[in-house]
N, C-alpha and C positions, 0 to 999 in steps of 0.2 A: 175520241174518248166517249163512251156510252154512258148512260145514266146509271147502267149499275156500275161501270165502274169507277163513276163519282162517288156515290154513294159507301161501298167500300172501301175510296180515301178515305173518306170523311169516318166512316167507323174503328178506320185503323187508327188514324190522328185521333180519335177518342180516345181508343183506349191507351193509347202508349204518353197522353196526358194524365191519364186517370194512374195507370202508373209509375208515372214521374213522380205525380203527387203525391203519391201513397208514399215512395221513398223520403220525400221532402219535409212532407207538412211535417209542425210540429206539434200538433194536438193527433193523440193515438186516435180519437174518435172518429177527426177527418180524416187519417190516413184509413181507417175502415172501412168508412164513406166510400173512399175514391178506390178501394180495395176493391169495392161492392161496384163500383162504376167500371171498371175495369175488366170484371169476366162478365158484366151483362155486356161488354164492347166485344167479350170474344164471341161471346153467344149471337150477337148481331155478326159478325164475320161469319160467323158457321152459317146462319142464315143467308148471306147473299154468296155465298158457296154452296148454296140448296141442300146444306145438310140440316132439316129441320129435326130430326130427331136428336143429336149433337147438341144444338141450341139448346132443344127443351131439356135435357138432359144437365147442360149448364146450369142454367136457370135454377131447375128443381133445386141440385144437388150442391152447387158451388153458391151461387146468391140468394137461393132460399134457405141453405143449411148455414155452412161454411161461414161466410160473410156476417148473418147473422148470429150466430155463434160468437166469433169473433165481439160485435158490438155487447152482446147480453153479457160475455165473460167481464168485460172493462167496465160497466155498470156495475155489475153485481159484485166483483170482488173491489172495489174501491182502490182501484190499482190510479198512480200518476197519471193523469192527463195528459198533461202540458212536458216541456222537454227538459230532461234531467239537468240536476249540474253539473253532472260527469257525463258528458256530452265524448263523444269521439273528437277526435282530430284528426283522424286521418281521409274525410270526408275526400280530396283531392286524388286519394290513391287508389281511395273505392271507383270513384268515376271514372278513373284511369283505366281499372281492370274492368270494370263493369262494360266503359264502351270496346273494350280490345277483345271480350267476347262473343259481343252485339256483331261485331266486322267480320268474326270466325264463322259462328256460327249462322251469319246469313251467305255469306260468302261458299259455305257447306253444303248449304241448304239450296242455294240460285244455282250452284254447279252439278248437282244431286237430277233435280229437278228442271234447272231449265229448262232444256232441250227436249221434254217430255210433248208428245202431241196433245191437242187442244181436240178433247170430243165432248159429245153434248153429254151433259148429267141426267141420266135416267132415274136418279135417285134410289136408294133401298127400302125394300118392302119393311113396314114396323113390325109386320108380325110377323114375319123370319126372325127379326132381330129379338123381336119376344123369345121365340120358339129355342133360338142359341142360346140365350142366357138364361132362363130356368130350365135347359136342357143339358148342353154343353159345359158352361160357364157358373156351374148352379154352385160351385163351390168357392171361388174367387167373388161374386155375386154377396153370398153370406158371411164371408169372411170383412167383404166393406161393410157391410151393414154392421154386425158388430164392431169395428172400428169405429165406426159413427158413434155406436150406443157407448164406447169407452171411451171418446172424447165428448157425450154428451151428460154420462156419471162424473166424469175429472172436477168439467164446469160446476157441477152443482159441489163437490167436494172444496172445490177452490172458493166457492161464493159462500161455504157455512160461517158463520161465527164463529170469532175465537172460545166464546163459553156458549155453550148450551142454551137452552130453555129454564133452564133450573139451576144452572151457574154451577154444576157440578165439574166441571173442568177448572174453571177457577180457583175453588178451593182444592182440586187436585195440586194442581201446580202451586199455591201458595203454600201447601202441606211441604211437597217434593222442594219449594225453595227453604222452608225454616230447616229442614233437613239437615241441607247440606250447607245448612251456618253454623258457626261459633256456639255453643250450650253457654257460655259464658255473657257471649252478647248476646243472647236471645232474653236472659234473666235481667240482665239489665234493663233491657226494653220493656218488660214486662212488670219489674218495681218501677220503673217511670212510669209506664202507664197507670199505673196503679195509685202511685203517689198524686197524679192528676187529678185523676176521679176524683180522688178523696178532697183532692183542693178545692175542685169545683164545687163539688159540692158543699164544702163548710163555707163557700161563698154566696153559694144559693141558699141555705139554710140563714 
């Protein structure tokens, strides 16, 4: 065994840790984390497969966008942490299915592939790869990008406050709730309130 292909174990048993964890942890923030530890382990793969363009591409797009995305959205909208009380139980059957996949699909993939010959990586020119995607590709190209820009409006739509600057929403809805009450009970609430005032105040006077 060579040193790159030490080095390859050791980035695969990264990342298929980093993904365990994501599944596992119970705090959303670490599972992000190790979300985030995870496609920088694929990104290290692509690299000791001398696909650097792959990597950087990784990196850019999946742990500089994605990943972070993910952590800003859990910040900013104030969503649970830590792990619900209505938790699953069927955690035994996930990992059932989950590893009876894992068997399929490499089993798929070693039968696909094995037997493939072993030749040297001359690697691909970048700027071919430019030249096809604002050429060829120029329209699947624009269409991710706007998918990014409506998963990165959603984020900010998800993270606004429930009332405004000016709490004009609030008194929307508390209008839209007197509404749809009782004209009966709303009078009465309102000679109580009213009967208060007036107490407090002959108390303060």
């Amino acid at each position: 065994m060579t040193g790159h292909d030490v080095v390859f174990v050791l980035v695969g048993l990264l990342t298929a840790a980093g993904a365990v964890f994501t599944v596992t942890s119970k705090n959303l923030m670490h599972a992000a984390l190790f979300f985030a530890v995870t496609l920088g382990g694929i990104a290290g793969v692509f690299l000791t497969l001398a696909a650097d363009f792959l990597a950087l591409v990784q990196i850019v797009v999946y742990v500089g966008a994605v990943a972070v995305l993910f952590m800003f959205g859990l910040m900013l909208t104030r969503a649970p942490i830590g792990r619900e009380a209505l938790d699953g139980q069927n955690r035994g059957l996930a990992m059932a299915v989950a590893g009876g996949l894992f068997v399929v699909l490499s089993t798929l993939v070693i039968g696909a592939f094995g037997d493939l010959p072993t030749v040297e990586v001359t690697g691909p020119r970048i700027d071919d790869l430019g030249i096809a995607i604002f050429a060829d590709w120029v329209l699947p190209f624009e269409v991710l990008s706007m998918l990014l820009l409506a998963a990165l409006i959603g984020a900010i739509v998800l993270a606004r406050r429930e009332t405004g600057e000016s709490g004009e929403e609030l008194t929307v809805t508390r209008i839209q709730m007197a509404q749809d009450r009782d004209p009966d009970a709303l009078e009465r609430e309102q000679a109580a309130l009213t009967s208060g005032s007036g107490g407090a105040g002959e108390e303060h006077a």
